[in-house]
PyMOL Python script that loads the backbone (N, CA, C, O; Angstrom):
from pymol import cmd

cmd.read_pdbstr("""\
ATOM      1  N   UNK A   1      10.282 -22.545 -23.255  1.00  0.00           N
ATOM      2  CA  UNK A   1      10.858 -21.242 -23.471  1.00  0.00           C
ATOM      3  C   UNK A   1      10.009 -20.152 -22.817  1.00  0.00           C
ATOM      4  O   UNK A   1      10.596 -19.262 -22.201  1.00  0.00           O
ATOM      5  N   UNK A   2       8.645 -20.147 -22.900  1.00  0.00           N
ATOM      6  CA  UNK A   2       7.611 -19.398 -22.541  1.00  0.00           C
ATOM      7  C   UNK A   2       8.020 -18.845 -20.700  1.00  0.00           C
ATOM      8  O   UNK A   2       8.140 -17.720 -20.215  1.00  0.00           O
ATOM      9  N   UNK A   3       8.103 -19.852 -20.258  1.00  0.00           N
ATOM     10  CA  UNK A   3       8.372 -20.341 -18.576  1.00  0.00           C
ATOM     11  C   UNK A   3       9.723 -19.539 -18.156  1.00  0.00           C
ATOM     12  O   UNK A   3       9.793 -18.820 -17.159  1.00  0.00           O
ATOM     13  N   UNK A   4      10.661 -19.747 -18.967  1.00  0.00           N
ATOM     14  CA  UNK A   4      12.172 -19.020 -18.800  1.00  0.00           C
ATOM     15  C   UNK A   4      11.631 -17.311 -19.329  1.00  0.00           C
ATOM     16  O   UNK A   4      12.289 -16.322 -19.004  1.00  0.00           O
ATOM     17  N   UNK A   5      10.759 -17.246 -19.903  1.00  0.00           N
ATOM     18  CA  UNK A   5      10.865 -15.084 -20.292  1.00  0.00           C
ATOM     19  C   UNK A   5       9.672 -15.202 -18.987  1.00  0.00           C
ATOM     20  O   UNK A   5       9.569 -14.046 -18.577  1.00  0.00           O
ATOM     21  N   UNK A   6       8.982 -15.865 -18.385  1.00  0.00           N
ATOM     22  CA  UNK A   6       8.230 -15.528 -17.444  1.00  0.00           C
ATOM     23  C   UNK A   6       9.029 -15.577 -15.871  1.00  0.00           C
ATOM     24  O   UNK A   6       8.610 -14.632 -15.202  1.00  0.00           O
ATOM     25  N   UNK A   7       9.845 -16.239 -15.260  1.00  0.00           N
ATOM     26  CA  UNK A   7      10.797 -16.110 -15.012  1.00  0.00           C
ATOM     27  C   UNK A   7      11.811 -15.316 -15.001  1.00  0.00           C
ATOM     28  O   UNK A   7      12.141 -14.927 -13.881  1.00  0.00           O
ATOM     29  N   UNK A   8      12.702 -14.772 -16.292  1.00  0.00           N
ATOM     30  CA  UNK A   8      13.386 -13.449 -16.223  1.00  0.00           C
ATOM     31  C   UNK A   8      12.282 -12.420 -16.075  1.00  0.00           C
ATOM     32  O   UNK A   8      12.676 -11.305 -15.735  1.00  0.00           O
ATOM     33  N   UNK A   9      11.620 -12.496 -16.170  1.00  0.00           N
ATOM     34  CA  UNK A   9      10.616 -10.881 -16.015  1.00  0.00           C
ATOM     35  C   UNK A   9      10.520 -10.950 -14.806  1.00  0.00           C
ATOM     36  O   UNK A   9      10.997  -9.958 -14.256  1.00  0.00           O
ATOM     37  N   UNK A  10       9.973 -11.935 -13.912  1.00  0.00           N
ATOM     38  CA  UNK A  10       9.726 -11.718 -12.584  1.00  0.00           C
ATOM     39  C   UNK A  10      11.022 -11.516 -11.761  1.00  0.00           C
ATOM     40  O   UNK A  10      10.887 -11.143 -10.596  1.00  0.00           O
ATOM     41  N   UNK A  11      12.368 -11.742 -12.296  1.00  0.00           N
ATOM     42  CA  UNK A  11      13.731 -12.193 -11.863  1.00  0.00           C
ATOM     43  C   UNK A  11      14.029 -10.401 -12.364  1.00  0.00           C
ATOM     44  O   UNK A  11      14.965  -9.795 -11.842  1.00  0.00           O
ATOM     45  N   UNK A  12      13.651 -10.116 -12.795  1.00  0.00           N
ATOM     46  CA  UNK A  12      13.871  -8.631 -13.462  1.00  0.00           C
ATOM     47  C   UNK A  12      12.962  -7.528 -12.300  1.00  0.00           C
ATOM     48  O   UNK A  12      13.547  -6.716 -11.584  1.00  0.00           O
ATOM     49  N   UNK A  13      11.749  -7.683 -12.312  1.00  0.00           N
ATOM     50  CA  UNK A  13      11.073  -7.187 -11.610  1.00  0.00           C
ATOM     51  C   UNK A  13      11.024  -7.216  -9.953  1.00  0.00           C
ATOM     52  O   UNK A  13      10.593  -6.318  -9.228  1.00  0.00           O
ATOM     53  N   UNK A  14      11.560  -8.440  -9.567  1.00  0.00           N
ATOM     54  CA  UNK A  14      12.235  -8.273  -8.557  1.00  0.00           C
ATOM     55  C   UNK A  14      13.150  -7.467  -7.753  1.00  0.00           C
ATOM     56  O   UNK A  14      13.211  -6.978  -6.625  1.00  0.00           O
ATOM     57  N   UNK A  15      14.216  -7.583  -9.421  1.00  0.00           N
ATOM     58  CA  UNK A  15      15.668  -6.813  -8.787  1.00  0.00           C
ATOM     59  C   UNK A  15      15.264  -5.218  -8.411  1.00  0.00           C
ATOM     60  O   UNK A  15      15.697  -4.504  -7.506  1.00  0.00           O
ATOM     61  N   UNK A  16      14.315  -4.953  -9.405  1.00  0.00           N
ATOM     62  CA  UNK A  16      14.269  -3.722  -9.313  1.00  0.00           C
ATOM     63  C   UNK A  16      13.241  -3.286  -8.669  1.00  0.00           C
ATOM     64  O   UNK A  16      12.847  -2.134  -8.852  1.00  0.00           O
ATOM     65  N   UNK A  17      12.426  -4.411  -7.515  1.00  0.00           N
ATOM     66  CA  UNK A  17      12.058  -3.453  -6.609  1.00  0.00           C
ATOM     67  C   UNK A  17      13.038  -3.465  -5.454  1.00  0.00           C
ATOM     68  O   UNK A  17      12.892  -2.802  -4.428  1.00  0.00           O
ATOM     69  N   UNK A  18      13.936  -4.186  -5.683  1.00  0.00           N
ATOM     70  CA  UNK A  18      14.979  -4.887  -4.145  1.00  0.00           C
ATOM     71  C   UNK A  18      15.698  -3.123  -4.583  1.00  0.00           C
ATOM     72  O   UNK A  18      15.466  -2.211  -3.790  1.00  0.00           O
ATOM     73  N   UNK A  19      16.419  -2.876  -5.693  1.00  0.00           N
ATOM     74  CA  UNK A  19      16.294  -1.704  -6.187  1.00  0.00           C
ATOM     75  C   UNK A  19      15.980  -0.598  -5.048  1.00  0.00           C
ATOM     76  O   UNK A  19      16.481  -0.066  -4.057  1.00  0.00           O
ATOM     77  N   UNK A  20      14.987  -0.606  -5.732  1.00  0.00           N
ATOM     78  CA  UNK A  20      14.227   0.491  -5.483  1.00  0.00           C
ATOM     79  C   UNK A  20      13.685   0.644  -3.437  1.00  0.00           C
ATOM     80  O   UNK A  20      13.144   1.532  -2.779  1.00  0.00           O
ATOM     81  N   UNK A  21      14.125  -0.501  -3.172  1.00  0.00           N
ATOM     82  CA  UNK A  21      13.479  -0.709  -1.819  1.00  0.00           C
ATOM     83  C   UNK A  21      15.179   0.231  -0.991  1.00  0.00           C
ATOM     84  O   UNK A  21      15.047   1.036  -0.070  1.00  0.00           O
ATOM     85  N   UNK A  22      16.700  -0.167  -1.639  1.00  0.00           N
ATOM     86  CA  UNK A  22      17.324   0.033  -1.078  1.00  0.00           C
ATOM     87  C   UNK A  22      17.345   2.017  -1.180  1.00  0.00           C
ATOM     88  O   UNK A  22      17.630   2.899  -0.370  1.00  0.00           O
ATOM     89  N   UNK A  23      16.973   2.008  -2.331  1.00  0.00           N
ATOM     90  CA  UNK A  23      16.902   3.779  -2.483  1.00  0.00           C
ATOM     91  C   UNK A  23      16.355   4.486  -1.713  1.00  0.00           C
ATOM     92  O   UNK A  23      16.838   5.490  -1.191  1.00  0.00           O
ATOM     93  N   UNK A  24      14.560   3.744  -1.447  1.00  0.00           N
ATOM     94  CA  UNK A  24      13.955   4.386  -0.298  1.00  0.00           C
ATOM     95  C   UNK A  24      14.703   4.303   0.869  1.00  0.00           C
ATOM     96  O   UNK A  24      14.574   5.361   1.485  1.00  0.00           O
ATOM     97  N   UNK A  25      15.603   3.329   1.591  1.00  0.00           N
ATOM     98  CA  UNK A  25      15.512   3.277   3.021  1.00  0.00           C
ATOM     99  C   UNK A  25      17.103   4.330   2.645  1.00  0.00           C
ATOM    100  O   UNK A  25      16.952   5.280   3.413  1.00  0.00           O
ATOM    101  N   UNK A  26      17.633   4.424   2.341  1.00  0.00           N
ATOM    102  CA  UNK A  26      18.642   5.630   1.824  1.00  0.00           C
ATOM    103  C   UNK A  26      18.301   6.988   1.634  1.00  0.00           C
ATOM    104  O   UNK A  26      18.928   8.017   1.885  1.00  0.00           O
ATOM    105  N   UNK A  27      17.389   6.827   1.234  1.00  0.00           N
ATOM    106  CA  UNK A  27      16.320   8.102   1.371  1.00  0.00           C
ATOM    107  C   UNK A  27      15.831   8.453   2.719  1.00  0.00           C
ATOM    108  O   UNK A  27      15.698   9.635   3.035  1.00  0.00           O
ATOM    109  N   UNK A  28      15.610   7.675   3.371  1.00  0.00           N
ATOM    110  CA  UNK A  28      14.530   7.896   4.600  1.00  0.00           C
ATOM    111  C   UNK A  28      15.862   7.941   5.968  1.00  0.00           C
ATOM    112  O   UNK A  28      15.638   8.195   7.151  1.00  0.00           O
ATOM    113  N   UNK A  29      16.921   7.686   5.483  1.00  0.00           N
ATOM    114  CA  UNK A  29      17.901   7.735   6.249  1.00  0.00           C
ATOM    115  C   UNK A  29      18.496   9.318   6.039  1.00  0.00           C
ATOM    116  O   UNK A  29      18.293  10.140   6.933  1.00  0.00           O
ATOM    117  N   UNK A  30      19.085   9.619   5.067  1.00  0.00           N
ATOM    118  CA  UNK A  30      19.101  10.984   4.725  1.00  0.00           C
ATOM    119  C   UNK A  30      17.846  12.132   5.515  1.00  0.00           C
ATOM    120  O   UNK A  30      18.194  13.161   6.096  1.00  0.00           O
ATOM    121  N   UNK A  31      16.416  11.695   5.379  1.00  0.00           N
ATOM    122  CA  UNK A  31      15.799  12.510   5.688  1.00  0.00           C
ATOM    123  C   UNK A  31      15.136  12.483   7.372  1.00  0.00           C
ATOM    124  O   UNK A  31      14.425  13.363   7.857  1.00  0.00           O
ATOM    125  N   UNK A  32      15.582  11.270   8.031  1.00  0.00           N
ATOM    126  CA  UNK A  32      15.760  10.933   9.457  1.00  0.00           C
ATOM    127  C   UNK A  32      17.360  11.912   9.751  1.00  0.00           C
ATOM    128  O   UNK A  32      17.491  12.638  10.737  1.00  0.00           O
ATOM    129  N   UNK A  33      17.976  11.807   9.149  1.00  0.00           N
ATOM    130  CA  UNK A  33      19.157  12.477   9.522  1.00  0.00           C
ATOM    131  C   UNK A  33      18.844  14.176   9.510  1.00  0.00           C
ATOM    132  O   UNK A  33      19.585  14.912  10.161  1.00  0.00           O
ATOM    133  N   UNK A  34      17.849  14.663   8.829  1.00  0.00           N
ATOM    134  CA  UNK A  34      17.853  16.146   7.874  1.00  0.00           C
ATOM    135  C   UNK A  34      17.110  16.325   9.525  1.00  0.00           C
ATOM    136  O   UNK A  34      17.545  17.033  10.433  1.00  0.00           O
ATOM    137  N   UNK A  35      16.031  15.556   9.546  1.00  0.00           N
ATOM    138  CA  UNK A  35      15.227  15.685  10.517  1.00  0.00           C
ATOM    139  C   UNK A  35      15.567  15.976  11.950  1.00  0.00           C
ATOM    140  O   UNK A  35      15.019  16.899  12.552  1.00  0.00           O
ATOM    141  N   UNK A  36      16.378  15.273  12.445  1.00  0.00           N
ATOM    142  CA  UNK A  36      17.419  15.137  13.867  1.00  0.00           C
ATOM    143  C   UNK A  36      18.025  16.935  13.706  1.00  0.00           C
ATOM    144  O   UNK A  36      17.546  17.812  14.424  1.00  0.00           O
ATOM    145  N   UNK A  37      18.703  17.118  13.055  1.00  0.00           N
ATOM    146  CA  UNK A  37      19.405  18.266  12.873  1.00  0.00           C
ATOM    147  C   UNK A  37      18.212  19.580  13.136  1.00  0.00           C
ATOM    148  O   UNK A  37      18.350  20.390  14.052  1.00  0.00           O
ATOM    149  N   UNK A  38      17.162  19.607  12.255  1.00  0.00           N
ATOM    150  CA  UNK A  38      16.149  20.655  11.982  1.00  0.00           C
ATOM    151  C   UNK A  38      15.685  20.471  13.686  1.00  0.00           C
ATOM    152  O   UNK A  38      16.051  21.317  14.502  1.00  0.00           O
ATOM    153  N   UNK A  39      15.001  19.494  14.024  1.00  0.00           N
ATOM    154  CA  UNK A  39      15.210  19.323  15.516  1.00  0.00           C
ATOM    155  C   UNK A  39      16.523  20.094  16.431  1.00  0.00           C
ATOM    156  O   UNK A  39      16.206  21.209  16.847  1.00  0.00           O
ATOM    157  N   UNK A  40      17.476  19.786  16.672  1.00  0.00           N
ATOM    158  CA  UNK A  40      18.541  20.358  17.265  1.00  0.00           C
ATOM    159  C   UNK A  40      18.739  21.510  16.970  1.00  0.00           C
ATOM    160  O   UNK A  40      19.133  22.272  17.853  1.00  0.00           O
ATOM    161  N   UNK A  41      18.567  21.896  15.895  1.00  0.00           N
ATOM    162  CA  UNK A  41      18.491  23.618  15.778  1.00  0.00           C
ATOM    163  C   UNK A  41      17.612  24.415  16.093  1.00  0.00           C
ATOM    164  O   UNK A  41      17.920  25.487  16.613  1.00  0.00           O
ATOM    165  N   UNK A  42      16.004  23.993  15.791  1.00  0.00           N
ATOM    166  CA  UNK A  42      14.697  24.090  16.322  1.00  0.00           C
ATOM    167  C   UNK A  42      15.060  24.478  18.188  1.00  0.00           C
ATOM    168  O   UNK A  42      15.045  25.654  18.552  1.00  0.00           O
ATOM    169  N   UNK A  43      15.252  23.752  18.830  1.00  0.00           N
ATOM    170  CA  UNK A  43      15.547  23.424  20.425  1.00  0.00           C
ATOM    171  C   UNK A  43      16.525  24.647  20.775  1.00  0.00           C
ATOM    172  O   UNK A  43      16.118  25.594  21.448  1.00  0.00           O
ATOM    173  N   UNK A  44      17.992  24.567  20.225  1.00  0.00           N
ATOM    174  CA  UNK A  44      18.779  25.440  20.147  1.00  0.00           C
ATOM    175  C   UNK A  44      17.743  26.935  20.079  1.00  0.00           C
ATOM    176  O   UNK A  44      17.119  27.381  21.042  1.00  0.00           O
ATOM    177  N   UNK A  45      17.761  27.371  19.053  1.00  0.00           N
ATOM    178  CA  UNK A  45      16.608  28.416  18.614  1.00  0.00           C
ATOM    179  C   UNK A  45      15.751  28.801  20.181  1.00  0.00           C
ATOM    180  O   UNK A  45      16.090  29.573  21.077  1.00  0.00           O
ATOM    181  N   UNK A  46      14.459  27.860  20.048  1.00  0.00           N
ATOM    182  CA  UNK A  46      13.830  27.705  21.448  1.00  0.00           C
ATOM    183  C   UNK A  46      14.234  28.637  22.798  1.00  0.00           C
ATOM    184  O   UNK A  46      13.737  29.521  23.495  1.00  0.00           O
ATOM    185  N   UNK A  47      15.370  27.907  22.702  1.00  0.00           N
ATOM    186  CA  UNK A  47      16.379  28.303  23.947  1.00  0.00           C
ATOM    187  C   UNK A  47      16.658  29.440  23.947  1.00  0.00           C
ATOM    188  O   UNK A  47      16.197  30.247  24.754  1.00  0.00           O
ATOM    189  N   UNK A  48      17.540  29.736  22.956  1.00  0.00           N
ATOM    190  CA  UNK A  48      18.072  31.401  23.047  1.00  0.00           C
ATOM    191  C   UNK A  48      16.924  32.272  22.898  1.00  0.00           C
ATOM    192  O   UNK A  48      17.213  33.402  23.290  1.00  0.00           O
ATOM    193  N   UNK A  49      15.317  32.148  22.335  1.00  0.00           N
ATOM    194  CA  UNK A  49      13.621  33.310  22.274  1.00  0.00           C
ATOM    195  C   UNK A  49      13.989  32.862  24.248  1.00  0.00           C
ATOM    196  O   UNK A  49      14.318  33.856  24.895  1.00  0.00           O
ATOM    197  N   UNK A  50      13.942  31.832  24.871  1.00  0.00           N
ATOM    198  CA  UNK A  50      13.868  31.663  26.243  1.00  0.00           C
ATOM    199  C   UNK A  50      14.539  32.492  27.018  1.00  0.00           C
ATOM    200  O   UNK A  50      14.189  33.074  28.044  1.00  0.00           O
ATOM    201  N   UNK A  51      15.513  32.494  26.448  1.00  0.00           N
ATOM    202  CA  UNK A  51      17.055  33.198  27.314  1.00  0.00           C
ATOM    203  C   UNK A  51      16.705  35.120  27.086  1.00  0.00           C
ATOM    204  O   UNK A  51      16.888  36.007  27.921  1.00  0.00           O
ATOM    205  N   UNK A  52      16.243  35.227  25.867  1.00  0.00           N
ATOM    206  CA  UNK A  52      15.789  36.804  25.709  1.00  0.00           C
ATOM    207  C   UNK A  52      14.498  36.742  25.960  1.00  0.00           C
ATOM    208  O   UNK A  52      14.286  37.820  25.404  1.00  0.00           O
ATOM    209  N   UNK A  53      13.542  36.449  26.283  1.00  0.00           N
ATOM    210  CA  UNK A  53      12.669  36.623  26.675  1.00  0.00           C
ATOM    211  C   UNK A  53      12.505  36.885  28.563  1.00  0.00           C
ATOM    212  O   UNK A  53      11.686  37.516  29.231  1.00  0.00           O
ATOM    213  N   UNK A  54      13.379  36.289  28.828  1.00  0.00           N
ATOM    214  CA  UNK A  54      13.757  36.468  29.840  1.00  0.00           C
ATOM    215  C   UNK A  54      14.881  37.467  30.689  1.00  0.00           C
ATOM    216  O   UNK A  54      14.923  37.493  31.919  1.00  0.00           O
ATOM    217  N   UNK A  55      15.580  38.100  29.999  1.00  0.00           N
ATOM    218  CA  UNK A  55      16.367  38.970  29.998  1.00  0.00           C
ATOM    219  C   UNK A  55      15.197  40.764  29.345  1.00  0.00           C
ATOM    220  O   UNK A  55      15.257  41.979  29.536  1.00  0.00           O
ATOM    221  N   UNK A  56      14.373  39.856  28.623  1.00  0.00           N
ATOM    222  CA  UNK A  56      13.024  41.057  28.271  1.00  0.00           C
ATOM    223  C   UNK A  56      12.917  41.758  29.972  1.00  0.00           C
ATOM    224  O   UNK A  56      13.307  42.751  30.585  1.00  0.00           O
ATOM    225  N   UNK A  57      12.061  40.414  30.225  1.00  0.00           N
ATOM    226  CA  UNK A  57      11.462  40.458  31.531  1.00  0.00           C
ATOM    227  C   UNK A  57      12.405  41.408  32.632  1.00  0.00           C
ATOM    228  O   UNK A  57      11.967  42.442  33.136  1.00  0.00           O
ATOM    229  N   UNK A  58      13.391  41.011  32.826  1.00  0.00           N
ATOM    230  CA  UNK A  58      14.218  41.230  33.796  1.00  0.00           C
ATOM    231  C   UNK A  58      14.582  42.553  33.337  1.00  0.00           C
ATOM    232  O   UNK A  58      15.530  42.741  34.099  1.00  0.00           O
ATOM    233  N   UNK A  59      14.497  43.813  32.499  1.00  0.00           N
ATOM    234  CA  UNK A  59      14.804  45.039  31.686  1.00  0.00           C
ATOM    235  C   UNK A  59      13.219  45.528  31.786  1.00  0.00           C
ATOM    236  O   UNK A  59      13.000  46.738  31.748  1.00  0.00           O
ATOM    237  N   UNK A  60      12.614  45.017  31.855  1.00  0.00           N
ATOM    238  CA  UNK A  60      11.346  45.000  31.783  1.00  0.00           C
ATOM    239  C   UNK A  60      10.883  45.573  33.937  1.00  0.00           C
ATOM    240  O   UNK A  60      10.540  46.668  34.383  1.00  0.00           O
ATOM    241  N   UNK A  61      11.077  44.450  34.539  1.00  0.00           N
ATOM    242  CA  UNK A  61      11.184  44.891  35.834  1.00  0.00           C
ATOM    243  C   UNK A  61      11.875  45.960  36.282  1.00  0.00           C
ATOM    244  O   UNK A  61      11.366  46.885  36.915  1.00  0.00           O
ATOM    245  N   UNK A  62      13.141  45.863  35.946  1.00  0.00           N
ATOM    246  CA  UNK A  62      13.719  47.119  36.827  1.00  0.00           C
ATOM    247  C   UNK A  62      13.340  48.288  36.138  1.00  0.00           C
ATOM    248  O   UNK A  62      13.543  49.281  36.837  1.00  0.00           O
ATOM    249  N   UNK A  63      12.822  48.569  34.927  1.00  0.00           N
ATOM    250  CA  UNK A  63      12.540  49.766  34.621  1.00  0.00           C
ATOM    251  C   UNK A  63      11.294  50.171  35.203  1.00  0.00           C
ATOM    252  O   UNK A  63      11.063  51.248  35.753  1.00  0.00           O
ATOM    253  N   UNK A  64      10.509  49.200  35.028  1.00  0.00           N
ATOM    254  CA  UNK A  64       9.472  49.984  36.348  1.00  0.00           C
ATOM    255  C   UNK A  64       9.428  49.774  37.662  1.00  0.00           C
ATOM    256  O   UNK A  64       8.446  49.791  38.405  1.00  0.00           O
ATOM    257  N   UNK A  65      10.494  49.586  37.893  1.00  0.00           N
ATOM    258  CA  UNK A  65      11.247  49.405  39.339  1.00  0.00           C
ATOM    259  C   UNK A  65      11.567  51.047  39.373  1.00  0.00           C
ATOM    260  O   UNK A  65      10.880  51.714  40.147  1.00  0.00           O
ATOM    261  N   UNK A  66      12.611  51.747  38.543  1.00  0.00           N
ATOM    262  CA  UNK A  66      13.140  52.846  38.204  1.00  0.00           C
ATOM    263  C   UNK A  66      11.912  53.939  38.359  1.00  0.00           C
ATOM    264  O   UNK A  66      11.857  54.851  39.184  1.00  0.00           O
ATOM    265  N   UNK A  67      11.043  53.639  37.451  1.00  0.00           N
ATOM    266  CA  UNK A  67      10.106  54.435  37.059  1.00  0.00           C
ATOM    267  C   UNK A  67       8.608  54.544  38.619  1.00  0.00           C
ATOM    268  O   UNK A  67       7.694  55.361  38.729  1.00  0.00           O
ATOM    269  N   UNK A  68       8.895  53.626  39.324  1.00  0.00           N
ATOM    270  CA  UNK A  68       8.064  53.575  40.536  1.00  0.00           C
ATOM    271  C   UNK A  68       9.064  54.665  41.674  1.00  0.00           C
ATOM    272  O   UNK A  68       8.686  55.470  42.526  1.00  0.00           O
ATOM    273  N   UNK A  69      10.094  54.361  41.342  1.00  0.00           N
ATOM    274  CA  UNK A  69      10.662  55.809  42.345  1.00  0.00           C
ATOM    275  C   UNK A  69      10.475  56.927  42.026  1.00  0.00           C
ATOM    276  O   UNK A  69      10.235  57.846  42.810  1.00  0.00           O
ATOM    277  N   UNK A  70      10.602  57.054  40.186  1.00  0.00           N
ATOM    278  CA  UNK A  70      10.215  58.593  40.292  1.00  0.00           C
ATOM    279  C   UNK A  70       8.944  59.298  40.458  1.00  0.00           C
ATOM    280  O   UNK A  70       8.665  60.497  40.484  1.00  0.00           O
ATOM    281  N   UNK A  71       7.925  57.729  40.612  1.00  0.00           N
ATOM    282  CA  UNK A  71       6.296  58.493  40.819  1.00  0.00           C
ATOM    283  C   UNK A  71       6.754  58.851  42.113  1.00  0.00           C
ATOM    284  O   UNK A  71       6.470  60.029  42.332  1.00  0.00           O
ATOM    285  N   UNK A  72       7.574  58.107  43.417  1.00  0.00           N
ATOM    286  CA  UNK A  72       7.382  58.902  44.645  1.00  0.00           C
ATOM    287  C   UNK A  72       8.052  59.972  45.308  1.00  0.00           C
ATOM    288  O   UNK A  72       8.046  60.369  46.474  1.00  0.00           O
ATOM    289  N   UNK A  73       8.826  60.462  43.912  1.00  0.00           N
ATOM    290  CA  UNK A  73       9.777  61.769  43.913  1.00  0.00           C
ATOM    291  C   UNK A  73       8.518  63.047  43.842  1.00  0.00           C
ATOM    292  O   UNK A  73       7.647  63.287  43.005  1.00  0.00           O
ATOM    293  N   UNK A  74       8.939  63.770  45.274  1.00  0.00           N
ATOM    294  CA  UNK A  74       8.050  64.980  45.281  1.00  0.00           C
ATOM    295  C   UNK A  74       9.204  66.253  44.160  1.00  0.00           C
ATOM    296  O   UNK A  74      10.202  66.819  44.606  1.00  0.00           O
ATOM    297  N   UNK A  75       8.652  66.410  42.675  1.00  0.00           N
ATOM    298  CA  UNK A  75       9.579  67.336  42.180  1.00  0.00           C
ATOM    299  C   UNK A  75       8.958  68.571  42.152  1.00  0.00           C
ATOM    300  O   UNK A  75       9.606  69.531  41.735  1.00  0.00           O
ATOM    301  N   UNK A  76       7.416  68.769  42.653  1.00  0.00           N
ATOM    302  CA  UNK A  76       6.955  70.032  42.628  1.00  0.00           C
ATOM    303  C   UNK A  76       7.140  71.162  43.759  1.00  0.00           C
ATOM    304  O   UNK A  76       6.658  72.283  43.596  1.00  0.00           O
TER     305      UNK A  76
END
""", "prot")
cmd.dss("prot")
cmd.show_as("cartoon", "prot")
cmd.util.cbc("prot")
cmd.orient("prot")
């Protein structure tokens, strides 16, 4: 009898790490998935500081493009 409750316990303890093993990789799938996304938006993001930063620049040039003609404007 001893042998059979040593047995269900380990038959018990088993299940529930097989359990517990399927929760984690369900878990880690969810948070591989959360991850991919935070990525793709991250990049996205990236892109458009790129795209205005660059459109800075370019607002940025011609105004002292602008501002270099009027140093060679004789207005006095």
């Amino acid at each position: 009898m001893e042998h059979e409750d040593v047995l269900r316990q380990l038959d018990e303890r088993i299940q529930a790490s097989l359990n517990r093993i399927q929760q984690l990789q369900r878990e880690n799938e969810q948070l591989a998935q959360r991850l991919a996304e935070s990525e793709k938006r991250f990049n996205e993001a990236s892109s458009r500081l790129r795209e205005h930063e660059e459109a800075r620049n370019q607002i940025k040039l011609r105004i002292e493009s602008i501002l270099s003609r009027f140093d060679g404007l004789d207005l006095g």
